[in-house]
MARRO-958228 format. One record per residue: residue number from 1; x, y, z of N, C-alpha, C in turn; residue in three letters. Coordinates in steps of 0.05 Angstrom, whole numbers, plus 5000, padded with zeros to 4 digits. Each point is the difference from the previous one (the first is absolute). Layout:
i;n.east;n.north;n.up;ca.east;ca.north;ca.up;c.east;c.north;c.up;aa
NUM;X;Y;Z;X;Y;Z;X;Y;Z;ALA .
...
//
This chain:
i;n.east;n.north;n.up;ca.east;ca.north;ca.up;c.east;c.north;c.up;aa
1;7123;5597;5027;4983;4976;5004;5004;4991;5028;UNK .
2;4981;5001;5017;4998;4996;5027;4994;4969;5007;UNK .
3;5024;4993;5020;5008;4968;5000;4968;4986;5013;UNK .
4;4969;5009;5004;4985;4991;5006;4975;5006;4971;UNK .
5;5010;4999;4992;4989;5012;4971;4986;4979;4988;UNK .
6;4973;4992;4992;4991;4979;4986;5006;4988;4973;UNK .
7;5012;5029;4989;5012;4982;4971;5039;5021;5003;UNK .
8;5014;4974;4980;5031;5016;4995;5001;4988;4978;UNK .
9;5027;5007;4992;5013;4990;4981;5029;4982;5014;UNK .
10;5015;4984;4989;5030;4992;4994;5004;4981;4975;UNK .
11;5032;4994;4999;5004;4988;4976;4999;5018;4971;UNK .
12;4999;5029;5006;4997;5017;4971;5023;4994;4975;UNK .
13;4989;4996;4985;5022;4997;4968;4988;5016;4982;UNK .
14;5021;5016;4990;4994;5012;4970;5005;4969;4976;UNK .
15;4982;5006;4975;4994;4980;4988;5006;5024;4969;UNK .
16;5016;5028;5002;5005;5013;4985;4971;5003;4986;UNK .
17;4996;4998;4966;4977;5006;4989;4978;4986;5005;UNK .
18;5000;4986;5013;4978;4970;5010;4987;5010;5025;UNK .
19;5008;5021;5013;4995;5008;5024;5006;4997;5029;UNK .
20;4980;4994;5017;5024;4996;5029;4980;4972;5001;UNK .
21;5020;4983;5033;4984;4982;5015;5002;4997;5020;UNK .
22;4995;4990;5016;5007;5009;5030;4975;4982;5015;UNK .
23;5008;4991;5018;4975;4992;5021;4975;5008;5014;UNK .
24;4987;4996;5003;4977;5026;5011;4996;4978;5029;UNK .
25;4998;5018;5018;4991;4986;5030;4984;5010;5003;UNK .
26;4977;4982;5010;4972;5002;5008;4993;4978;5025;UNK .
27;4996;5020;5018;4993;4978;5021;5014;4974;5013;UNK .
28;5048;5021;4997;5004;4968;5005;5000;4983;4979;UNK .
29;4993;5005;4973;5012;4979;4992;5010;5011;4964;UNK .
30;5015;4982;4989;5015;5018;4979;4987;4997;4972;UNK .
31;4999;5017;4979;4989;4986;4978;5012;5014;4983;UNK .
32;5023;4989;4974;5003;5011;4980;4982;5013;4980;UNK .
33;5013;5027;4989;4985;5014;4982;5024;5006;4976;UNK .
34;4991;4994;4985;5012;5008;4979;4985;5032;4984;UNK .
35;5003;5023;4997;4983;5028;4990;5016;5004;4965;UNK .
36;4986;4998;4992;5010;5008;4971;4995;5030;4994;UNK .
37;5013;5012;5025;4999;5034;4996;5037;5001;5010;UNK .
38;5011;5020;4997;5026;5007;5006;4996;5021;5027;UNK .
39;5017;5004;5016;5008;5026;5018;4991;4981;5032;UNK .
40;5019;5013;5009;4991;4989;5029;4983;5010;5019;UNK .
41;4989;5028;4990;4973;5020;5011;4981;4982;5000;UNK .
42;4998;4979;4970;4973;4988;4998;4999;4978;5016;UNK .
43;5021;4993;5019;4998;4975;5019;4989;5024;5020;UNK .
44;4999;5016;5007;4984;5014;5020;4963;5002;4998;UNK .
45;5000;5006;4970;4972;4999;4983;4991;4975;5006;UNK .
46;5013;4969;4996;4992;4981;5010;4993;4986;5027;UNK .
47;5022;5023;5024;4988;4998;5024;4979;5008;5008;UNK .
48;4989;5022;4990;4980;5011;5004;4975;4990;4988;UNK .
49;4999;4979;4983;4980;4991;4987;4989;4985;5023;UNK .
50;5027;4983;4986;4999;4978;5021;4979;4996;5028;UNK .
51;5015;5025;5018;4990;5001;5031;4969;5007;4991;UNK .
52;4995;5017;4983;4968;5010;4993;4984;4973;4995;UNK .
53;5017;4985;4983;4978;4976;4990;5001;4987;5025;UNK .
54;5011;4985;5019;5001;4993;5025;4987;5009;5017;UNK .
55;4992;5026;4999;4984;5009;5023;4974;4994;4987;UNK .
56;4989;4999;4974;4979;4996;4985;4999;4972;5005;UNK .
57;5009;4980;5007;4992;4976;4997;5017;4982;4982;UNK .
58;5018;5010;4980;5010;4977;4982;5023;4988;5015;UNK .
59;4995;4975;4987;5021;4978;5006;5027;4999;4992;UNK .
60;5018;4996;5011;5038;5014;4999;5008;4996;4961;UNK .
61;4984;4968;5002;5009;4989;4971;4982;5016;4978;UNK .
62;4982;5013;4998;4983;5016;4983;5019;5016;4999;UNK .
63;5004;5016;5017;5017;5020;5008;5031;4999;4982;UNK .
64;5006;4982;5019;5033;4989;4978;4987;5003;4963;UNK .
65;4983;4980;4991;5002;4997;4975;4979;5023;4980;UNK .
66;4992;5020;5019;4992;5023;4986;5020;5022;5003;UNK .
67;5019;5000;5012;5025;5013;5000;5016;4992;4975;UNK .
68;5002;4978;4997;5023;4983;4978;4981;5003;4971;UNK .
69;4974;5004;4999;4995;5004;4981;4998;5022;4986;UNK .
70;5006;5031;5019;4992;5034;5005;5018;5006;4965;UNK .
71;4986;5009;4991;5018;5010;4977;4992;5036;4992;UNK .
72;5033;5017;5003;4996;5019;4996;4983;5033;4983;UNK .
73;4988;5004;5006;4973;5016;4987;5024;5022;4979;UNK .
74;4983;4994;4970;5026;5014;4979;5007;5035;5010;UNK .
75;5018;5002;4998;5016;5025;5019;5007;5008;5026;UNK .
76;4999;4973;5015;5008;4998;5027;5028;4976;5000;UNK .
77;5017;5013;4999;5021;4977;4998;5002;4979;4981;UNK .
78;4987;5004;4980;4999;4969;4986;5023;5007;4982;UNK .
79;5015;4974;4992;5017;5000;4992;4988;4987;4969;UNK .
80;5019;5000;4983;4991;4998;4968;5034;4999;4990;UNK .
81;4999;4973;4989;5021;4996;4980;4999;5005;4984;UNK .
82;5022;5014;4984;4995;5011;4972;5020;4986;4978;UNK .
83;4993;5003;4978;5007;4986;4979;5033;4994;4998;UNK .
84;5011;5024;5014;5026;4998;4988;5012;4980;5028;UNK .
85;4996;4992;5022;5001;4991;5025;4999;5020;5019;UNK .
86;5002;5026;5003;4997;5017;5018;4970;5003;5019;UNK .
87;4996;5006;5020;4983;4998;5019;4993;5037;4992;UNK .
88;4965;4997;5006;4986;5020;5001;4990;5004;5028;UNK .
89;4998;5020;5029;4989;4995;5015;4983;5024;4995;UNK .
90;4971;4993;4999;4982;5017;4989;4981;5007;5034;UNK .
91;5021;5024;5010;4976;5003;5028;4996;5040;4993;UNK .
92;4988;4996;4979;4989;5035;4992;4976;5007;5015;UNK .
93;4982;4978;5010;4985;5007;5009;4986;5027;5013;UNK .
94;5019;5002;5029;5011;5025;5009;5025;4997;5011;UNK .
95;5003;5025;5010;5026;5002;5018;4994;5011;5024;UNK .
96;5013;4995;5023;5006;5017;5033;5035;4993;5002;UNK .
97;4998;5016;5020;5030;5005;5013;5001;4966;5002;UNK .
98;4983;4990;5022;5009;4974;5012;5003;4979;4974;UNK .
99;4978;4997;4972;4991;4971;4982;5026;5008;4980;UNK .
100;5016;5032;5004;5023;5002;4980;5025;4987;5014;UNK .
101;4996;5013;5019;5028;4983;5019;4997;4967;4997;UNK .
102;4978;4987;5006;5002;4971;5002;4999;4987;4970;UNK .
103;4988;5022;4976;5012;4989;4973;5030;4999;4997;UNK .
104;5014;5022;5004;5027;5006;4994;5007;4976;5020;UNK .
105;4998;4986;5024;5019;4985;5017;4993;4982;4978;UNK .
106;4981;4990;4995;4995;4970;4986;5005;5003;4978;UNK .
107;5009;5022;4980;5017;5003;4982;5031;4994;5006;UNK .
108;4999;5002;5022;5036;5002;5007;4996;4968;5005;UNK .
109;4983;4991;5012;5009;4964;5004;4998;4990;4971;UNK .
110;4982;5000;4990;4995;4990;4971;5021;5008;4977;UNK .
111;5014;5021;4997;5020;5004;4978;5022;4981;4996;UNK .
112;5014;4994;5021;5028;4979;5018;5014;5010;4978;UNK .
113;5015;4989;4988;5030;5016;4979;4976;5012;4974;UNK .
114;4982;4997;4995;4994;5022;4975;4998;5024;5001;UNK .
115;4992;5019;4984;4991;5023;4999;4979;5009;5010;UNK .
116;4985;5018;5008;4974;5010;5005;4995;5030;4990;UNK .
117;4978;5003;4986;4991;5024;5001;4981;5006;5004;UNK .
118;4993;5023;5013;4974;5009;5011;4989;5031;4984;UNK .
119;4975;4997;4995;4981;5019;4990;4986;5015;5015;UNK .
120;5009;5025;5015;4972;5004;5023;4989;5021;5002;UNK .
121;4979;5013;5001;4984;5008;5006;4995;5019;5020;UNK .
122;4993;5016;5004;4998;5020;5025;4976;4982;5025;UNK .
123;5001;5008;5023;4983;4994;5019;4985;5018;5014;UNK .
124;4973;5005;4995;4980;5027;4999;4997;4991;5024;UNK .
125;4985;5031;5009;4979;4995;5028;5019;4997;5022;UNK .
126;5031;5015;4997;5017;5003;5026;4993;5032;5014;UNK .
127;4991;5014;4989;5005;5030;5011;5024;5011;4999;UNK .
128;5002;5008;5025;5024;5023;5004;5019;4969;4996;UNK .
129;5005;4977;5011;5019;4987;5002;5008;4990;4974;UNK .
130;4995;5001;4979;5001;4988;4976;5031;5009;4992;UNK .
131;5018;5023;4997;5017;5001;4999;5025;4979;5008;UNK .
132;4994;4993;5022;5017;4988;5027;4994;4976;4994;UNK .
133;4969;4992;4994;4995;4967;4997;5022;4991;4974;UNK .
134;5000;5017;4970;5004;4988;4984;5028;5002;5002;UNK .
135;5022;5020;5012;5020;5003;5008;5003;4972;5014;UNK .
136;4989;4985;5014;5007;4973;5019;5006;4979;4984;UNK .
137;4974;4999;4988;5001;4981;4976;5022;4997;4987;UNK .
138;5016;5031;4978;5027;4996;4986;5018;4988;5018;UNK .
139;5009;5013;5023;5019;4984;5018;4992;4976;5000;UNK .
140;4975;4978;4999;5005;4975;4999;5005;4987;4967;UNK .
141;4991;5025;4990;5004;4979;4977;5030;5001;4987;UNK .
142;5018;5013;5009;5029;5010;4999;5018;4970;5018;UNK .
143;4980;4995;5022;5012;4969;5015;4995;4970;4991;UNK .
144;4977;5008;4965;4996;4970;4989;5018;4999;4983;UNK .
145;5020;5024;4985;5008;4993;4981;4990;4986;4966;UNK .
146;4984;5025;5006;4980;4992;4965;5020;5014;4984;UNK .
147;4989;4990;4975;5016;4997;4971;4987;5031;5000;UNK .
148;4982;5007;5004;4985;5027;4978;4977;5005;5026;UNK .
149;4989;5022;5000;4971;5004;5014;4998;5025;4980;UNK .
150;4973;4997;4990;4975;5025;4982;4986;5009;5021;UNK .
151;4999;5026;5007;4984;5008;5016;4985;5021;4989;UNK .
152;4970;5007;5014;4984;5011;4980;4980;5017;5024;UNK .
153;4996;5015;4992;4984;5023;5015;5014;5026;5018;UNK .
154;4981;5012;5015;5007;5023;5021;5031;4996;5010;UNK .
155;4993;4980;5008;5013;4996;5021;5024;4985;4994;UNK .
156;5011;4993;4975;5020;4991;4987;5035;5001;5017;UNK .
157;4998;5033;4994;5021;5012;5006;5010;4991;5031;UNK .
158;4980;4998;5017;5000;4994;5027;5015;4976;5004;UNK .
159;4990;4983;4975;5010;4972;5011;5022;5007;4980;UNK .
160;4999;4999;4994;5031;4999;4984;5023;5021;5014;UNK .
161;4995;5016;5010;5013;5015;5026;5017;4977;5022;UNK .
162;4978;4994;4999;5009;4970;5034;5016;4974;4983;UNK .
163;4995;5004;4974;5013;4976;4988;5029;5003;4997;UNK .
164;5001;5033;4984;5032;5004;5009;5008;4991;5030;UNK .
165;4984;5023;5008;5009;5001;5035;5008;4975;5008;UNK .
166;4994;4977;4986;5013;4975;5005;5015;4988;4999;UNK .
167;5016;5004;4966;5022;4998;4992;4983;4980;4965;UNK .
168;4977;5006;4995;4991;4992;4976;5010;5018;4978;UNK .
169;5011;4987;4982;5019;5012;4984;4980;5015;4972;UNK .
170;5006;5030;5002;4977;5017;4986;4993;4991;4984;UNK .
171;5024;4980;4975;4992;4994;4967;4975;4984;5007;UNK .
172;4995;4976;5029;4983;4980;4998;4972;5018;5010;UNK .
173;5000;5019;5007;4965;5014;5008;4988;5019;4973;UNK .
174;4977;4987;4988;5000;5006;4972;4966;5016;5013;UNK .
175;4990;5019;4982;4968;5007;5009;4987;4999;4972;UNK .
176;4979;4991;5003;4981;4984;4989;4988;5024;4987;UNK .
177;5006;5008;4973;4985;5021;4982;4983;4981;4977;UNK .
178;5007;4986;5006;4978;4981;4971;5002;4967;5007;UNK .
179;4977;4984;4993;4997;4964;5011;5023;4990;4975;UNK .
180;4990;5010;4984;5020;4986;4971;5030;5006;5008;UNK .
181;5011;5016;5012;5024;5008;4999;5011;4987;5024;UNK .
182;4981;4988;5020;5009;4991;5021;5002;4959;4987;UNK .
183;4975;4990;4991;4999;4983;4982;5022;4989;4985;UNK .
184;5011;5008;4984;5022;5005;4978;5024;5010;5018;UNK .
185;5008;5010;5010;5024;4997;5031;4996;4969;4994;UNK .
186;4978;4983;5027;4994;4977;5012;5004;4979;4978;UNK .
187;4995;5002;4971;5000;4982;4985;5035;4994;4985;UNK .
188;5014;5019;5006;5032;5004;4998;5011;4986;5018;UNK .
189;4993;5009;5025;5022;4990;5025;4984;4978;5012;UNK .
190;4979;4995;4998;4985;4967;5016;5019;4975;4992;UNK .
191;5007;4986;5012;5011;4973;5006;4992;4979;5009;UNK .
192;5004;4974;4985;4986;4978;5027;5005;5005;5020;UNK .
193;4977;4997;5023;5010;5000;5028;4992;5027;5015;UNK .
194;5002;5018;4979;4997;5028;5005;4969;5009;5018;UNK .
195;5002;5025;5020;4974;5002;5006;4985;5029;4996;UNK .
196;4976;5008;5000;4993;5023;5000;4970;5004;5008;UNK .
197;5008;5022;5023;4976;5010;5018;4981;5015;4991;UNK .
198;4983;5002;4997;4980;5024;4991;4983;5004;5024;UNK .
199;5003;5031;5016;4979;5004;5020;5000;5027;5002;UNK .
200;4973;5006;5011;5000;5025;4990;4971;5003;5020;UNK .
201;4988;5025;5005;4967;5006;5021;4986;5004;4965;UNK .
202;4974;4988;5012;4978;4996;4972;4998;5011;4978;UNK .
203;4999;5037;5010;5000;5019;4990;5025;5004;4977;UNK .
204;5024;4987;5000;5018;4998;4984;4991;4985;4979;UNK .
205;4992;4988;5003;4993;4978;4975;5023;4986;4989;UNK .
206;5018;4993;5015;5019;4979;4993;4987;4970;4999;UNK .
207;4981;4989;5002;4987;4976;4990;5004;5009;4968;UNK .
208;4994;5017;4988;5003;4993;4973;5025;4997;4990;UNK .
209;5014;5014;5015;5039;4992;4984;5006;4974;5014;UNK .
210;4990;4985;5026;5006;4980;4998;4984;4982;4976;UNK .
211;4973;5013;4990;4995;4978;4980;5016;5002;4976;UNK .
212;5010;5020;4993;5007;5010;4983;5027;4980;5000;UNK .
213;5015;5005;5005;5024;4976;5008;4997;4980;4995;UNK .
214;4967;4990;5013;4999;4966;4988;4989;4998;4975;UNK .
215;4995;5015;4979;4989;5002;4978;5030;5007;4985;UNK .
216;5014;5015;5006;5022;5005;4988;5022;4974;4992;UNK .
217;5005;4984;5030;5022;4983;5003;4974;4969;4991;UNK .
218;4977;5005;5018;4985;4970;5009;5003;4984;5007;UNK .
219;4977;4990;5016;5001;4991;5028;4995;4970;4988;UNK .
220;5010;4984;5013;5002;4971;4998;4973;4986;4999;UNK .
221;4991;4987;4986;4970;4989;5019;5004;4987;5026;UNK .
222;4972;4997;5011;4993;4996;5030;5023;4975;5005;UNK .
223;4999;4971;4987;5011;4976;4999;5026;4993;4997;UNK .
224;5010;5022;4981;5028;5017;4991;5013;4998;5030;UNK .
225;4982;5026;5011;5011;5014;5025;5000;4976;5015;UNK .
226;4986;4986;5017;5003;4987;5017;5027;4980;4989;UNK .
227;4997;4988;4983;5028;4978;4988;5018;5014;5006;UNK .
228;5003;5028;4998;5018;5017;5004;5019;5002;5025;UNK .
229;4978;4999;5027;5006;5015;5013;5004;4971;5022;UNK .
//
């Protein structure tokens, strides 16, 4: 962010399941935003709005309070409380090298002393590099310290390669031969407090085991969640 830059950020706070908040600068002057999305990539998503709606004409405060109102599109980060108190983060949408890395970090801020487990998915459309990408990935997910990761496709082995290579302890890297068996795991070991990732590229079709999860355990209603959170 370049110190002549029309919009920034300062003041960032994680707000845990509630999302982030942080200031948005526009023109010199400061305006709280509260985002009812999680990860701190999406305060970048918000700079970029931001500067676009500004060059279009809108006014800082439109701006501020269509930010604070942005609510996450189902399978992009949205989070979902589930019945038993454990957190669902349902971003199956797709997957890339970069939207897995910035799930897993905001997995790592969001867990604080609970458990986490993650469900994931292969990431298509790497080529020759797909080996090496999903190999990156286990090494980070070996530095969050999850309870369990299901991994599922081609490219499984890869990541679970780098996960040792990390010092992720074999019993916790499990591969995903059936939703019910992964399900029924999650419905044993979930805890209040507890969290679990589901992401995966389209083609996997991990949107259904994340629904599958919330049909299994169930998801709080809308009014539930917010009192919740």
């Amino acid at each position: 962010m370049s110190a002549g830059a029309d919009v920034g950020v300062n003041d960032i706070r994680r707000n845990g399941a509630r999302g982030v908040s942080f200031h948005l600068l526009m023109n010199g002057q400061a305006h709280k935003v509260d985002m009812k999305v999680a990860g701190l990539h999406n305060i970048y998503n918000a700079m970029a709005a931001a500067a676009a709606a500004l060059a279009c004409g809108a006014g800082a405060e439109s701006i501020r309070r269509g930010l604070s109102m942005f609510q996450p599109v189902g399978g992009r980060m949205e989070i979902l409380r589930l019945q038993n108190g454990a957190y669902l983060i349902n971003d199956a949408y797709n997957a890339n090298p970069a939207s897995v890395r910035e799930a897993l970090l905001t997995l790592r801020d969001l867990m604080n002393s609970h458990d986490a487990f993650v469900l994931l998915g292969d990431m298509l459309e790497l080529g020759d590099a797909a080996p090496e990408m999903h190999r990156k990935i286990g090494l980070l997910l070996a530095t969050i310290g999850v309870a369990a990761v299901f991994l599922q496709g081609d490219f499984a082995q890869a990541t679970a390669e780098g996960a040792r290579e990390g010092g992720l302890a074999a019993e916790r890297i499990l591969f995903l031969q059936d939703d019910e068996e992964a399900v029924a795991f999650l419905k044993r070991k979930l805890r209040k407090g507890d969290w679990i990732l589901v992401k995966g590229s389209r083609r996997m079709k991990m949107d259904r085991l994340a629904a599958r999860l919330g049909e299994a355990i169930g998801v709080e209603k809308a009014e539930d969640q917010e009192a919740a959170l």
